[in-house]
N, CA and C atoms as an extended XYZ file, in Angstrom:
351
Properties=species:S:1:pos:R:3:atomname:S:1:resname:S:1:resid:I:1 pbc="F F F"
N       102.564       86.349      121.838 N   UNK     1
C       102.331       86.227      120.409 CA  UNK     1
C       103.634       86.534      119.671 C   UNK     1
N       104.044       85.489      118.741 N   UNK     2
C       105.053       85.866      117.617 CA  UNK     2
C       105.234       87.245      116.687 C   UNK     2
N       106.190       87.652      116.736 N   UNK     3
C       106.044       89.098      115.778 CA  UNK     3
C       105.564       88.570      114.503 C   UNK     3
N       105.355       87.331      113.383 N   UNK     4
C       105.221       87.696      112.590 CA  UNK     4
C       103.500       86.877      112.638 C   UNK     4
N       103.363       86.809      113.779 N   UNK     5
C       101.460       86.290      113.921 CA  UNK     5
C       101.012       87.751      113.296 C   UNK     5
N       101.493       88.873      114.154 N   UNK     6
C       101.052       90.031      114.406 CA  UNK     6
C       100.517       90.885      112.701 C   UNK     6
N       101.459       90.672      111.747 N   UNK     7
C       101.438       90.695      110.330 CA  UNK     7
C       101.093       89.792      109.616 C   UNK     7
N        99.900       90.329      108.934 N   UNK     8
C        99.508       89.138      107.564 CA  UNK     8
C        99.643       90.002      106.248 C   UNK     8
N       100.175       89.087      105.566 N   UNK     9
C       100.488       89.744      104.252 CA  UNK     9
C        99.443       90.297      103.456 C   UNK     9
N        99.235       91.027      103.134 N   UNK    10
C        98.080       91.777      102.501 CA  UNK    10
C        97.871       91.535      101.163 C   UNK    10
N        98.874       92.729      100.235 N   UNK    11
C        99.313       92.841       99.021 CA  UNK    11
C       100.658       93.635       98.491 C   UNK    11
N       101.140       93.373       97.212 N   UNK    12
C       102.329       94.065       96.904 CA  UNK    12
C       102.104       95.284       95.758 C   UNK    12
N       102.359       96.099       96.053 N   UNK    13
C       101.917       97.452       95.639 CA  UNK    13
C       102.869       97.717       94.651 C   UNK    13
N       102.655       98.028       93.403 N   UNK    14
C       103.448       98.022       91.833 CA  UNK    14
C       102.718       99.706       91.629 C   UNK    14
N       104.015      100.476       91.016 N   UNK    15
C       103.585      101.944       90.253 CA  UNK    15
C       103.199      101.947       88.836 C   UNK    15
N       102.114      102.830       88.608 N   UNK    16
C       101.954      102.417       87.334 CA  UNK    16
C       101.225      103.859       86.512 C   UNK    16
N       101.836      103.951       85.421 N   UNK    17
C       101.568      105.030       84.718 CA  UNK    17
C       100.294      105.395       84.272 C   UNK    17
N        99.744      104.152       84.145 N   UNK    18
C        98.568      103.787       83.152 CA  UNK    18
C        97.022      103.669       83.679 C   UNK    18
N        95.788      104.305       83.710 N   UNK    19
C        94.924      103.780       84.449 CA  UNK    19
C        94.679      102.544       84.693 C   UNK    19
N        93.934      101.893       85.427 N   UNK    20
C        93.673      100.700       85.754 CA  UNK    20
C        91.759      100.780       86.076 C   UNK    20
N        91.744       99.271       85.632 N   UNK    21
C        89.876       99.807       86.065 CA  UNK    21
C        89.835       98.798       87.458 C   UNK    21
N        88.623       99.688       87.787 N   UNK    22
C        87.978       99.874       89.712 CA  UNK    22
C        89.270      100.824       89.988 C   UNK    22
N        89.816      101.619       89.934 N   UNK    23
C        90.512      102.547       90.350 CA  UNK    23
C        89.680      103.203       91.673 C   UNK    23
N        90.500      103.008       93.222 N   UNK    24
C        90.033      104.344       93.927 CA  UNK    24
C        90.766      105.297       94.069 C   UNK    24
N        90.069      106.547       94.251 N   UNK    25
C        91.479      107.856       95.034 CA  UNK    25
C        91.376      108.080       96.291 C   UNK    25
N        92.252      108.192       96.395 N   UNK    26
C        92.766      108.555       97.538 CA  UNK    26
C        93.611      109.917       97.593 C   UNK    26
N        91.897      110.985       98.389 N   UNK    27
C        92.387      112.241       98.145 CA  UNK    27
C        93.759      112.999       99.262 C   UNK    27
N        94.014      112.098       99.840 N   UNK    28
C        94.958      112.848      100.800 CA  UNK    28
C        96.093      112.525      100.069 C   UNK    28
N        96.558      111.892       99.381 N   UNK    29
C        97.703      111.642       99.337 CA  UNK    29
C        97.902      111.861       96.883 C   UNK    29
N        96.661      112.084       96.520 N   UNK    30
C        96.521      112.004       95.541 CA  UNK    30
C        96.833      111.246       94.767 C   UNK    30
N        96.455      109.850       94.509 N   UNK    31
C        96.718      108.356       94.138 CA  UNK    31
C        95.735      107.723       93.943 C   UNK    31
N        95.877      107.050       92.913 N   UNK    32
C        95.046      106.088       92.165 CA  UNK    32
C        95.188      104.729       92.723 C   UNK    32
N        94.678      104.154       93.595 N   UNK    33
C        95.562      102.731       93.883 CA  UNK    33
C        93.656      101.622       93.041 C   UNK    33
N        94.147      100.412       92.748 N   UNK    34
C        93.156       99.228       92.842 CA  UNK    34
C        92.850       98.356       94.411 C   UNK    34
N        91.978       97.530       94.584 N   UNK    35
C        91.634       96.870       94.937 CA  UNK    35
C        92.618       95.860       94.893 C   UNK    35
N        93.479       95.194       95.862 N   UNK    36
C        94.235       94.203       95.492 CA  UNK    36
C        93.478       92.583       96.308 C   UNK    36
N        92.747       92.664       96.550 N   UNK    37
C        91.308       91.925       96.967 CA  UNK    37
C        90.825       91.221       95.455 C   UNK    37
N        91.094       91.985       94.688 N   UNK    38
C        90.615       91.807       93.346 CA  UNK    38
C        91.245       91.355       92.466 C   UNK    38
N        92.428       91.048       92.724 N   UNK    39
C        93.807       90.613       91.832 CA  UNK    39
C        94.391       89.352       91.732 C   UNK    39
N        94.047       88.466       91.739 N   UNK    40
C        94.446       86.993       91.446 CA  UNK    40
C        95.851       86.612       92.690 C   UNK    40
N        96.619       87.636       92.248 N   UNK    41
C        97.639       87.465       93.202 CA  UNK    41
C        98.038       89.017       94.403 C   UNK    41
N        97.443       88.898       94.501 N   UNK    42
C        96.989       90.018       95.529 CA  UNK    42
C        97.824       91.453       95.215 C   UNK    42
N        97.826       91.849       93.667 N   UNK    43
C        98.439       93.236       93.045 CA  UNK    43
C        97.775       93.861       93.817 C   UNK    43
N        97.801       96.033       93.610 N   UNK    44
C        97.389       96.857       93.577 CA  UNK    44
C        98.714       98.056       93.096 C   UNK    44
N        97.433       98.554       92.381 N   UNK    45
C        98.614       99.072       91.009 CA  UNK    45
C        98.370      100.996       91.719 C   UNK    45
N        99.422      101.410       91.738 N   UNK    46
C        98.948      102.685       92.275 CA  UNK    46
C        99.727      103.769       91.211 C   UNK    46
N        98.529      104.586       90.915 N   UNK    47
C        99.052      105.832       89.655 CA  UNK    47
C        98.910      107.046       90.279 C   UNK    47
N       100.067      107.434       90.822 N   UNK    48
C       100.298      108.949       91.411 CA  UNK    48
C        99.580      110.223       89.989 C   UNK    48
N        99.294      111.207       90.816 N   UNK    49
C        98.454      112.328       90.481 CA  UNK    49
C        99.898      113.285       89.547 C   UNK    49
N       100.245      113.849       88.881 N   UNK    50
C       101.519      114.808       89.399 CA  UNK    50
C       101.805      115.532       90.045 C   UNK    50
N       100.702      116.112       90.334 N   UNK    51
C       100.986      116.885       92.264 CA  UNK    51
C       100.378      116.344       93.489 C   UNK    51
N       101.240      115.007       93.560 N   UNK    52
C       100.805      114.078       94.621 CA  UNK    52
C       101.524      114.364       95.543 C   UNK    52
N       101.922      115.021       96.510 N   UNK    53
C       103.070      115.039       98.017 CA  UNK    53
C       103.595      113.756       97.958 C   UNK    53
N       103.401      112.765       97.244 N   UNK    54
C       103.951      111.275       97.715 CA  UNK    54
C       105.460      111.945       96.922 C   UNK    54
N       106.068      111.777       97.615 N   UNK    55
C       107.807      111.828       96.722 CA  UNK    55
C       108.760      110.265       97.788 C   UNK    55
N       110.360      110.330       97.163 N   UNK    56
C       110.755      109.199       97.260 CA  UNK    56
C       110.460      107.922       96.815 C   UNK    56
N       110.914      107.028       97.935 N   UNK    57
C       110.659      105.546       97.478 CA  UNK    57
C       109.868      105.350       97.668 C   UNK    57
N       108.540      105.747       98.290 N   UNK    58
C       107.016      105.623       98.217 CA  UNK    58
C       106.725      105.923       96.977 C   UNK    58
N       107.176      106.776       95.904 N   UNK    59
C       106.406      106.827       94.860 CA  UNK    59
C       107.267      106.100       93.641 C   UNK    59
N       108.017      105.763       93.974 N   UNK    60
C       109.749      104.903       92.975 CA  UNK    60
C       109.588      103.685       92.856 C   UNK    60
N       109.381      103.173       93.916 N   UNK    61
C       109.477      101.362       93.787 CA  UNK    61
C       108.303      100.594       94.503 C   UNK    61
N       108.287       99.587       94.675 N   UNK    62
C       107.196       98.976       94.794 CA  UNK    62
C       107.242       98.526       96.570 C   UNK    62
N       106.134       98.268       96.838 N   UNK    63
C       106.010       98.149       97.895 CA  UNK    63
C       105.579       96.587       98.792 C   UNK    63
N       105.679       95.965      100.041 N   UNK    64
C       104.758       94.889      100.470 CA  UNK    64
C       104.128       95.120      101.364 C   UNK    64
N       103.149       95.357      101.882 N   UNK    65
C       101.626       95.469      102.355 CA  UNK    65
C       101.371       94.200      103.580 C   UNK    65
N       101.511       94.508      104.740 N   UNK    66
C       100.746       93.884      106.126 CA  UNK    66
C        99.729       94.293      106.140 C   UNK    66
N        98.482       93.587      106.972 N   UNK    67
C        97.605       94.109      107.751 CA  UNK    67
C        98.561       93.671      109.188 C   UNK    67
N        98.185       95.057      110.013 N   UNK    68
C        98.603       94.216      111.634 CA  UNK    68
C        97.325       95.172      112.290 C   UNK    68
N        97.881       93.820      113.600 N   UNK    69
C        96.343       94.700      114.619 CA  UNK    69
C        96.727       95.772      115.396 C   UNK    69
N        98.156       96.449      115.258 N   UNK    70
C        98.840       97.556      116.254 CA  UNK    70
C        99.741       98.507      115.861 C   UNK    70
N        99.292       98.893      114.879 N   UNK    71
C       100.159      100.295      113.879 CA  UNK    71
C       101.203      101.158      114.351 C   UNK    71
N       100.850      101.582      115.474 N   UNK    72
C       101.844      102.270      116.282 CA  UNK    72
C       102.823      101.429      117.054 C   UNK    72
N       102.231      100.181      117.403 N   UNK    73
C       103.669       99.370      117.963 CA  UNK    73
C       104.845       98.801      116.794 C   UNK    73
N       103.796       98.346      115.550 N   UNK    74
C       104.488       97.961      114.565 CA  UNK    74
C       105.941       99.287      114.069 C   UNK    74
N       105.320      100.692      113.605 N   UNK    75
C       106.373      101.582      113.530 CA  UNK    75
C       107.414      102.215      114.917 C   UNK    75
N       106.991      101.705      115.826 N   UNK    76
C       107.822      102.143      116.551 CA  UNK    76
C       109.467      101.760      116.484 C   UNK    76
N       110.167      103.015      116.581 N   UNK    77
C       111.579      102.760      115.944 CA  UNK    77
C       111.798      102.682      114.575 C   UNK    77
N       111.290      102.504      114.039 N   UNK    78
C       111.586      102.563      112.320 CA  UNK    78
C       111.603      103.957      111.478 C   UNK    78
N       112.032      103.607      110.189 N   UNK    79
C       111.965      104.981      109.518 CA  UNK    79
C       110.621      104.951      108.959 C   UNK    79
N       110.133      106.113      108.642 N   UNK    80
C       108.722      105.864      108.409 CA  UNK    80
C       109.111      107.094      107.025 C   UNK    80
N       108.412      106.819      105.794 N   UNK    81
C       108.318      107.373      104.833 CA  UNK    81
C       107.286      108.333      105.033 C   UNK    81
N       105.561      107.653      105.289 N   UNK    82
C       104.912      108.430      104.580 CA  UNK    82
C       103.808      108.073      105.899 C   UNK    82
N       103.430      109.136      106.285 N   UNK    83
C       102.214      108.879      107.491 CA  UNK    83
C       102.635      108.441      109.094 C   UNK    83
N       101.444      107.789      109.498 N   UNK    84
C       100.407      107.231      109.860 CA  UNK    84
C        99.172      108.151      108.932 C   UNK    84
N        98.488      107.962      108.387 N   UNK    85
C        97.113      108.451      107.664 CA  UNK    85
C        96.296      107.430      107.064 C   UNK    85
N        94.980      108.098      107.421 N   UNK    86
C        93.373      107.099      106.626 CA  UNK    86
C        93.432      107.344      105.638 C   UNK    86
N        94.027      106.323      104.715 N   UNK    87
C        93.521      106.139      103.333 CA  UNK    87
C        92.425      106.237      103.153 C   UNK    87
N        91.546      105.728      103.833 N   UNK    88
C        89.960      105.559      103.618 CA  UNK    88
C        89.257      105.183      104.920 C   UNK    88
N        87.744      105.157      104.507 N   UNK    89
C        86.881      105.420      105.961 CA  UNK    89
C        87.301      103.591      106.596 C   UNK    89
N        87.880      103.388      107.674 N   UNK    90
C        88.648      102.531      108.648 CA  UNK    90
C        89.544      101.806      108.379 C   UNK    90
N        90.700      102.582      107.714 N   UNK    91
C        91.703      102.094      107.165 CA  UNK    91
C        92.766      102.735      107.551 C   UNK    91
N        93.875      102.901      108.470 N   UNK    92
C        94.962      103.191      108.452 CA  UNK    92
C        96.102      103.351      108.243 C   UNK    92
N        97.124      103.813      107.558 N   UNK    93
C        98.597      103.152      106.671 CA  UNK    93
C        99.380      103.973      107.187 C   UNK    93
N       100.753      103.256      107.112 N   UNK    94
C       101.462      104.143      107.379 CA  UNK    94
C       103.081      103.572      106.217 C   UNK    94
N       103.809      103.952      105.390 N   UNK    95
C       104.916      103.883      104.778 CA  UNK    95
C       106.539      103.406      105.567 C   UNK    95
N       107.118      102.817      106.225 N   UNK    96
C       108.755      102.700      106.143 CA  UNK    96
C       109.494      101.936      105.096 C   UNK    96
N       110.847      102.710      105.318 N   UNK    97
C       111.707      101.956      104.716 CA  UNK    97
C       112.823      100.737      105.578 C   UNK    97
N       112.638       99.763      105.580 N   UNK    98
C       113.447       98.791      106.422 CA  UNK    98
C       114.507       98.018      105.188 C   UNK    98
N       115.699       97.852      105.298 N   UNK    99
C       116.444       97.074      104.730 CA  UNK    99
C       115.861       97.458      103.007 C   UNK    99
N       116.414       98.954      103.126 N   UNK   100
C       116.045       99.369      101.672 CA  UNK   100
C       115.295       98.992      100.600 C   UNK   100
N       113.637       98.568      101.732 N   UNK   101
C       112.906       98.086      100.818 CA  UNK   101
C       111.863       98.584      101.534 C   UNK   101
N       110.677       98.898      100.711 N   UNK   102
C       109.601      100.288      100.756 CA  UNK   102
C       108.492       98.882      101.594 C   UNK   102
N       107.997       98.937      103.110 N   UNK   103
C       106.695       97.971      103.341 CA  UNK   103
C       105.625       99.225      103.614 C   UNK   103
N       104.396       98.571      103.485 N   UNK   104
C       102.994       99.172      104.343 CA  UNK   104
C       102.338       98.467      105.091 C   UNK   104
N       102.106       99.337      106.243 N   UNK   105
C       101.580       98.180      107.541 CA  UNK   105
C        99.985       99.258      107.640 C   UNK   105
N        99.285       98.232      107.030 N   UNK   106
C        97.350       98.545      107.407 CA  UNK   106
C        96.760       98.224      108.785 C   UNK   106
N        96.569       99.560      109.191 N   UNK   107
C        95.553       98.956      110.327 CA  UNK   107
C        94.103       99.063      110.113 C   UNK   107
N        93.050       97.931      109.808 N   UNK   108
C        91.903       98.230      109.780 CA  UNK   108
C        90.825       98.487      110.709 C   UNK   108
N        89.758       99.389      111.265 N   UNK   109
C        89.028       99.675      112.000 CA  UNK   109
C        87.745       98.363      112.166 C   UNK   109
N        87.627       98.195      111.179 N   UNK   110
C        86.517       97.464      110.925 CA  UNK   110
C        86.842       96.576      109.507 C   UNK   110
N        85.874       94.947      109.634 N   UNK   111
C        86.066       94.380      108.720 CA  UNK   111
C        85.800       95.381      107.419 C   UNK   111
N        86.633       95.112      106.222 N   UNK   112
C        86.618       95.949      104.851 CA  UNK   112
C        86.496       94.973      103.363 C   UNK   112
N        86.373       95.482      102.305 N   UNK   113
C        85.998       94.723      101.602 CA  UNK   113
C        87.719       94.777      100.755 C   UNK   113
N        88.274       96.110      101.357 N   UNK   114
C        89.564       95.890      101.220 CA  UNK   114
C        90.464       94.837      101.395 C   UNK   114
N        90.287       94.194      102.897 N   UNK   115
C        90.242       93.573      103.575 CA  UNK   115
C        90.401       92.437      103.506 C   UNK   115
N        89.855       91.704      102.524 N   UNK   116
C        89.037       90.521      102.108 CA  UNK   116
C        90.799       89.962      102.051 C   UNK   116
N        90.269       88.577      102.583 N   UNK   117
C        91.440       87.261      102.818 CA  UNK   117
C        90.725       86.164      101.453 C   UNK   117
């Protein structure tokens, strides 16, 4: 299989000051992110807490979003910002920085409504 079979583009993750509606949290990491399932062009707008542990370019600039089917092969060797951690019940993420640009690679457990293609 091709490395980039292995990754499908998910969504691109934008910071944002401002609430947003369908907002979920996400208590581990204290963040507001949307549904980008829900976004015409596959946004999700994420509004850090002020005492969110997210610091750096995870919480600075914007991000692009894989699903892959192998999380741990995908980060292997890379710099990793923020995790491996469950965002949510069968959802996995994990943060690097490659070519000074912030990606997230999702591993899902089970089909999600997150999910949604």
């Amino acid at each position: 299989m091709e490395e980039q079979d292995m990754r499908r583009f998910h969504h691109v993750g934008v910071i944002t000051d401002e609430p947003q509606p369908g907002e979920i949290y996400v208590a581990q990491t204290k963040v507001h992110v949307t549904n980008p399932a829900h976004h015409p062009y596959r946004v999700e707008y994420l509004r850090f807490e002020p005492d969110s542990p997210v610091t750096g370019p995870v919480r600075q600039q914007p991000h692009v979003a894989f699903a892959v089917d192998d999380l741990e092969a995908e980060i292997e060797g890379q710099q990793i910002l923020l995790g491996p951690f469950r965002a949510m019940e069968g959802l996995r993420v994990v943060f690097i920085l490659k070519d000074d640009a912030v990606f997230e690679y999702m591993q899902f457990d089970a089909p999600s409504a997150f999910d949604r293609r």
